[in-house]
Gaussian input, Z-matrix of N, CA and C with variables (Angstrom, degrees):
# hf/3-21g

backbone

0 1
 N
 C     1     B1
 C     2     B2     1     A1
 N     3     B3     2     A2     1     D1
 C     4     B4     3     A3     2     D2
 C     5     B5     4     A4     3     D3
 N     6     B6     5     A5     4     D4
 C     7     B7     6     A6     5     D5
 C     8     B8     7     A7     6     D6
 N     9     B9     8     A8     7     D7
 C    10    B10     9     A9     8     D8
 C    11    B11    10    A10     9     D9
 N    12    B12    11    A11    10    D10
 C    13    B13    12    A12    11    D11
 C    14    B14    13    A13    12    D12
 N    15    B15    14    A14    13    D13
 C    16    B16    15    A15    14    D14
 C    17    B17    16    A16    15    D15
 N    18    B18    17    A17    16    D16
 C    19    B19    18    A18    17    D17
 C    20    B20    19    A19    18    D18
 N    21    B21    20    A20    19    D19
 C    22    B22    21    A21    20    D20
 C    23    B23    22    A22    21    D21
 N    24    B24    23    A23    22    D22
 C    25    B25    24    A24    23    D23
 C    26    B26    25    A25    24    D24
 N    27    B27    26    A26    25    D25
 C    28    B28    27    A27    26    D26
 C    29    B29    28    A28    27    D27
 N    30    B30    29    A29    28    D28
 C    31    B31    30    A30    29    D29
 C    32    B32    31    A31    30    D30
 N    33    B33    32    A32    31    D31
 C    34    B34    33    A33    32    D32
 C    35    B35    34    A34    33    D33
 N    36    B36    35    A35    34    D34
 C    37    B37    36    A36    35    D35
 C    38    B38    37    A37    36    D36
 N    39    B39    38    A38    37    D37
 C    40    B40    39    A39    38    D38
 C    41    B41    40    A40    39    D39
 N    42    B42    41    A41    40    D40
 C    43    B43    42    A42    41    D41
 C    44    B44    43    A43    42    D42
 N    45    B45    44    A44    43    D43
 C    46    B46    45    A45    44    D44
 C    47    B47    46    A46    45    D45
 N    48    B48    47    A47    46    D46
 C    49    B49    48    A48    47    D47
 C    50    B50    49    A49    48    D48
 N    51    B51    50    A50    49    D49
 C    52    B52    51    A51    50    D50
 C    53    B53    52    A52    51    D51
 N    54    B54    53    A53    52    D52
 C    55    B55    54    A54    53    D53
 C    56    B56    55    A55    54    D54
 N    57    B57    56    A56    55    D55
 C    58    B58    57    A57    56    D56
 C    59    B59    58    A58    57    D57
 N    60    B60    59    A59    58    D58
 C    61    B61    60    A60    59    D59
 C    62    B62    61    A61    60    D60
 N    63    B63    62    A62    61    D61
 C    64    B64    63    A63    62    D62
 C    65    B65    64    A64    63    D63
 N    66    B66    65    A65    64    D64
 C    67    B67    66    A66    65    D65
 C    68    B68    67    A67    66    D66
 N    69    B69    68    A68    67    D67
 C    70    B70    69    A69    68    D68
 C    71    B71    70    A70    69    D69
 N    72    B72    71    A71    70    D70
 C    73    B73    72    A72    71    D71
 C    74    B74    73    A73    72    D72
 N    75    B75    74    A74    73    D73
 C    76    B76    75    A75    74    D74
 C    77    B77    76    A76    75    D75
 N    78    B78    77    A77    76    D76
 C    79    B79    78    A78    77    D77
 C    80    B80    79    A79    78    D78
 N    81    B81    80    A80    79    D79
 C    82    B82    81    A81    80    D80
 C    83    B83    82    A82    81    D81
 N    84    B84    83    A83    82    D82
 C    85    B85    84    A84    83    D83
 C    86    B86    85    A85    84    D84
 N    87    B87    86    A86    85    D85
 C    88    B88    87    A87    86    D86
 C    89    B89    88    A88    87    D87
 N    90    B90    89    A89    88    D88
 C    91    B91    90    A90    89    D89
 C    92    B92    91    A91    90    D90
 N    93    B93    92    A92    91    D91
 C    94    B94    93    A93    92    D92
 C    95    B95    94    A94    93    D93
 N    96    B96    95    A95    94    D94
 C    97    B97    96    A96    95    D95
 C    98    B98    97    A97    96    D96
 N    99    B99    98    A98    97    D97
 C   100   B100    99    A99    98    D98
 C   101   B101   100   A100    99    D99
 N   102   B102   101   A101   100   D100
 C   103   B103   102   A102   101   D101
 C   104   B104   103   A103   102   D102
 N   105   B105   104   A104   103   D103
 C   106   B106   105   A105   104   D104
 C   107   B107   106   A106   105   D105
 N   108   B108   107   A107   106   D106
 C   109   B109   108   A108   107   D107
 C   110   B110   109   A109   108   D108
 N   111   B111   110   A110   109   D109
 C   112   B112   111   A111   110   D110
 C   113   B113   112   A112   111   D111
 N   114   B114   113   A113   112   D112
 C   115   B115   114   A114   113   D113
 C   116   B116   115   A115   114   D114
 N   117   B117   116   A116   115   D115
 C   118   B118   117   A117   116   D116
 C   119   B119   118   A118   117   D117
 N   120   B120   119   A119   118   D118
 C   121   B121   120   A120   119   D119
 C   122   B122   121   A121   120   D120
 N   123   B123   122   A122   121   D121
 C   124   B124   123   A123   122   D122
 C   125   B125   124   A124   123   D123
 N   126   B126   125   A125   124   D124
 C   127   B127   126   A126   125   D125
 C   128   B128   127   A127   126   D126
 N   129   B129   128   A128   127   D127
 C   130   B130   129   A129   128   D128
 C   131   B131   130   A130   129   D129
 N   132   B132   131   A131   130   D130
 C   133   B133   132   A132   131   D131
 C   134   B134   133   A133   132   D132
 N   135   B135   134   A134   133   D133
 C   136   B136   135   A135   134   D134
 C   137   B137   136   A136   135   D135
 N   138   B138   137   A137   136   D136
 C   139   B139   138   A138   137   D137
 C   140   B140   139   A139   138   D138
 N   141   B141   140   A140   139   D139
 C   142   B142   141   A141   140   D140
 C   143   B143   142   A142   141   D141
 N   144   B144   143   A143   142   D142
 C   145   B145   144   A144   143   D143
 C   146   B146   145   A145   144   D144
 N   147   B147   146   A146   145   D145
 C   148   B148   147   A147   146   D146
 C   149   B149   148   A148   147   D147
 N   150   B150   149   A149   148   D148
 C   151   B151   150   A150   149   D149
 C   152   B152   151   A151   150   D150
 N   153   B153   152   A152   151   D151
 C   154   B154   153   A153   152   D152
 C   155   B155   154   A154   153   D153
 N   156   B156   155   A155   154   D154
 C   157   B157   156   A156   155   D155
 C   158   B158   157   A157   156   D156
 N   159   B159   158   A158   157   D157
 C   160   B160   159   A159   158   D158
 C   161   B161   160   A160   159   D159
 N   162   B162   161   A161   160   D160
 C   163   B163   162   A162   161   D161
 C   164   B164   163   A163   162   D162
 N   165   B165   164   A164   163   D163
 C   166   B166   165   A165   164   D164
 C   167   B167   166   A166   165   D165
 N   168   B168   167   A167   166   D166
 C   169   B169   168   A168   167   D167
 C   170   B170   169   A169   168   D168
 N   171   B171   170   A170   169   D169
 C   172   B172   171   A171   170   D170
 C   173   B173   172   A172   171   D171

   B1=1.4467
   B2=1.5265
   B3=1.6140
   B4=1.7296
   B5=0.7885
   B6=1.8688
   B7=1.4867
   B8=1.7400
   B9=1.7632
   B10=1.5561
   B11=1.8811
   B12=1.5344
   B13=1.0078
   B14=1.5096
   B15=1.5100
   B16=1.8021
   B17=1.1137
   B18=1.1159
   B19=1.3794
   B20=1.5095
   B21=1.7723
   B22=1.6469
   B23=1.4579
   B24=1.7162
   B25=1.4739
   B26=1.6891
   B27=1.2876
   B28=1.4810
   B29=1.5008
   B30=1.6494
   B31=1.4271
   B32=1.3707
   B33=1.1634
   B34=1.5693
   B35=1.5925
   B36=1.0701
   B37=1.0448
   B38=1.7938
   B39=1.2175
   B40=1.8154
   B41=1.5903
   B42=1.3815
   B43=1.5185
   B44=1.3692
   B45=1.6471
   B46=1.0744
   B47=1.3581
   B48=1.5410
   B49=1.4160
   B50=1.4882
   B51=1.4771
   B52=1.6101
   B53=1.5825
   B54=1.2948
   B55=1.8771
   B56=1.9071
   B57=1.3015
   B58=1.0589
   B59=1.9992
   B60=1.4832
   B61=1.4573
   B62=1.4386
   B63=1.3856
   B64=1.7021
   B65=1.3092
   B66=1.6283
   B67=1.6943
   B68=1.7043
   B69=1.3054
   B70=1.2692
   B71=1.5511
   B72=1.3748
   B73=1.8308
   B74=1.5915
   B75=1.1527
   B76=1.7256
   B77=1.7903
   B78=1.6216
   B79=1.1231
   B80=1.2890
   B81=1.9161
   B82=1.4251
   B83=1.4266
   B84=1.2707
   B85=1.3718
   B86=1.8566
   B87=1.4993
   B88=1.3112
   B89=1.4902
   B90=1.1644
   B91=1.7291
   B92=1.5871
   B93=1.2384
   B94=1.3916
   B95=1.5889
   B96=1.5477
   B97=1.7155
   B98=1.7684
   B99=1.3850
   B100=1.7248
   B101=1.2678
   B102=1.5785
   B103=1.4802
   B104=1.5315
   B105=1.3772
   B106=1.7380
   B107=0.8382
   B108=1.5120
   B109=1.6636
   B110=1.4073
   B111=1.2473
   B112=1.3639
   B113=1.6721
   B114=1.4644
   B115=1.5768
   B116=1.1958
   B117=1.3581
   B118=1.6250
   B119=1.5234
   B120=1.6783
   B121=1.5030
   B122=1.7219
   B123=1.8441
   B124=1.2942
   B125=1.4808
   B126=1.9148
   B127=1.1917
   B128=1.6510
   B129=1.3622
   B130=1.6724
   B131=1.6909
   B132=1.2605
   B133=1.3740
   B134=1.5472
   B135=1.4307
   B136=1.6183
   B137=1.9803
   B138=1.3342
   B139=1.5804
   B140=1.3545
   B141=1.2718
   B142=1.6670
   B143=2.1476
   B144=1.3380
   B145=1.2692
   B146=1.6754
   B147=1.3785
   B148=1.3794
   B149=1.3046
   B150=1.2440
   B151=1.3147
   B152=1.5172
   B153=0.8411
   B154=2.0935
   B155=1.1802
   B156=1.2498
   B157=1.4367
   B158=1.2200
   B159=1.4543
   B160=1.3812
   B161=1.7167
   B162=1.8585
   B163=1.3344
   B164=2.0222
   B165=1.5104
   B166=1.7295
   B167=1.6676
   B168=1.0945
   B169=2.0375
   B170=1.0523
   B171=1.6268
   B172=1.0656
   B173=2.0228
   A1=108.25
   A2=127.92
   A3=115.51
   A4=108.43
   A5=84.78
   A6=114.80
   A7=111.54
   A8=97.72
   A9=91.70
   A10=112.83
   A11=124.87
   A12=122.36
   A13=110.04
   A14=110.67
   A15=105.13
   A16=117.39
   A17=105.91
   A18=129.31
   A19=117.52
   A20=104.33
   A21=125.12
   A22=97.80
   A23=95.70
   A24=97.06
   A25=121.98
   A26=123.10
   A27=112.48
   A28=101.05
   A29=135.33
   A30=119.25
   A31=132.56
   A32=129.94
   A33=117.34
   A34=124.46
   A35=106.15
   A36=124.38
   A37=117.74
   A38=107.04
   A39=129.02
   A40=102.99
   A41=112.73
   A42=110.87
   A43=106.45
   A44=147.41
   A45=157.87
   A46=129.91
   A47=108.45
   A48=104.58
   A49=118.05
   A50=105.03
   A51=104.44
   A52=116.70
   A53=119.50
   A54=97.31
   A55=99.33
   A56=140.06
   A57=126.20
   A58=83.62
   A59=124.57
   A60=101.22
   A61=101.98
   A62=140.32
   A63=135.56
   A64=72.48
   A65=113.43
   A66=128.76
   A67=101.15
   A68=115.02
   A69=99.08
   A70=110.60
   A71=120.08
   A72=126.80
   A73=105.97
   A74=118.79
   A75=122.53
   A76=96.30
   A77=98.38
   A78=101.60
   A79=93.11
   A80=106.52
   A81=140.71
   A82=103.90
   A83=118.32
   A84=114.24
   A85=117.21
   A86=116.29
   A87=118.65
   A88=101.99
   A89=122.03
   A90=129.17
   A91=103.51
   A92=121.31
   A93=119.82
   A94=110.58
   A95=86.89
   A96=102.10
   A97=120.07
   A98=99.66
   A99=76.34
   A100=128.74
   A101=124.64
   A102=117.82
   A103=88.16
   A104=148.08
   A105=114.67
   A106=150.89
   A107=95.48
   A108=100.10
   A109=115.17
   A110=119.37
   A111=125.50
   A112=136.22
   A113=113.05
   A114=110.85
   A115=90.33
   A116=109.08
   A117=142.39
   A118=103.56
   A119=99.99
   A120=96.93
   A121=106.12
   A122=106.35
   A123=120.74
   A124=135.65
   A125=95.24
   A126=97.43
   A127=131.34
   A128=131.28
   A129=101.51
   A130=80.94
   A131=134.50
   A132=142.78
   A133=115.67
   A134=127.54
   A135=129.77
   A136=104.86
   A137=97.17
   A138=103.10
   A139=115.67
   A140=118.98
   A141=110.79
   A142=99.00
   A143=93.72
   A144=91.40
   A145=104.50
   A146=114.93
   A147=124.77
   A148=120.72
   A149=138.51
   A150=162.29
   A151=106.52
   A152=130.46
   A153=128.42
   A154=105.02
   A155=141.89
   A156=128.61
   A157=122.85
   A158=117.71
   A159=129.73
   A160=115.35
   A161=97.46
   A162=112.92
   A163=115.58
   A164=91.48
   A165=80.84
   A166=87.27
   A167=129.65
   A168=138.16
   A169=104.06
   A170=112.41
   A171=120.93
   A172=117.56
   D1=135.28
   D2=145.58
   D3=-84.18
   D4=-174.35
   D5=-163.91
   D6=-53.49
   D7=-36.78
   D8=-174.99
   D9=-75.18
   D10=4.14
   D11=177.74
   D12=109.28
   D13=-36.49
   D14=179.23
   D15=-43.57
   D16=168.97
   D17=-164.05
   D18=-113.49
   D19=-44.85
   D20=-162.60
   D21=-107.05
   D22=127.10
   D23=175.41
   D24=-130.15
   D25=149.91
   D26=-170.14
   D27=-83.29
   D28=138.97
   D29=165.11
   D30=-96.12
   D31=159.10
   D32=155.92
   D33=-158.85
   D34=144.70
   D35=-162.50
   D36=-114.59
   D37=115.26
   D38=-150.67
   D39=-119.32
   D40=127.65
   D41=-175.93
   D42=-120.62
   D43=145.15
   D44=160.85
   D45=-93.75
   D46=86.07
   D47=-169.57
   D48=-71.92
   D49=163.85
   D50=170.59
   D51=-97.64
   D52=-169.99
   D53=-177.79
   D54=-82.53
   D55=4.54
   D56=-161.95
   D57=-96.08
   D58=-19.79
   D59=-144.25
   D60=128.86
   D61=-55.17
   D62=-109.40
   D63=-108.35
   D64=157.08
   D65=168.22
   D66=-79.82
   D67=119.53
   D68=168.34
   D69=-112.03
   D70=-7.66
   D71=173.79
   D72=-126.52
   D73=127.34
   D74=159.61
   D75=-108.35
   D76=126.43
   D77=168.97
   D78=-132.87
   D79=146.65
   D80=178.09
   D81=-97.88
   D82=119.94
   D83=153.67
   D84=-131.98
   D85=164.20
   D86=-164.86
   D87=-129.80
   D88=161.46
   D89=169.95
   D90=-135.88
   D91=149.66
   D92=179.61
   D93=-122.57
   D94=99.47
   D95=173.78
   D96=-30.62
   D97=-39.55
   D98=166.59
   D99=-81.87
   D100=-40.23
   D101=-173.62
   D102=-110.31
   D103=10.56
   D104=-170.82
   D105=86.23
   D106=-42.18
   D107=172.29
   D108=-50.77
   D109=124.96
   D110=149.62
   D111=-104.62
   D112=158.75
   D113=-165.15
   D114=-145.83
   D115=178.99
   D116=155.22
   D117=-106.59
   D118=118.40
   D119=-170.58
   D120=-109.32
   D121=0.45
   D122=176.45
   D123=158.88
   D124=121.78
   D125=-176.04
   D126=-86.69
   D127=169.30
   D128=-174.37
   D129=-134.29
   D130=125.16
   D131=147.79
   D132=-46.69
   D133=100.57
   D134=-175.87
   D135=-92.33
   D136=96.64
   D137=177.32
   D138=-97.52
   D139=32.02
   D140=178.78
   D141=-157.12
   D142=173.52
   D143=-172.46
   D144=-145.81
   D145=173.01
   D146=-12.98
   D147=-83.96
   D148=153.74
   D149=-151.87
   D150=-117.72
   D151=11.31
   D152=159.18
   D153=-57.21
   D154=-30.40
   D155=-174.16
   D156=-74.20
   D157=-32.78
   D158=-175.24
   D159=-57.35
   D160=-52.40
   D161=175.42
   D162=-53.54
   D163=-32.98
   D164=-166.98
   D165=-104.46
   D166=29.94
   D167=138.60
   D168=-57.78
   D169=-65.27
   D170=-141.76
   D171=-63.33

């Protein structure tokens, strides 16, 4: 739930490449269909490789 009480949220999902290609950040963020507000509710640091799988998760 947020702060404003909603319930329903829009998602997305943001990747940080390195110069080779490799994901080195997945960041989560949410918006809340009733009031808007949106955030980043979490980032994950990717320290190992290779990282192709994440992208075709997503």
């Amino acid at each position: 739930m947020s702060v404003c009480g909603g319930e329903r949220f829009e998602a997305a999902v943001a990747f940080s490449l390195g110069g080779d290609g490799a994901v080195r950040w997945v960041t989560v963020g949410l918006r809340c269909v009733d009031d808007g507000v949106s955030g980043i509710y979490i980032d994950w640091k990717i320290g190992y490789g290779p990282t192709d799988h994440l992208l075709r998760m997503a």
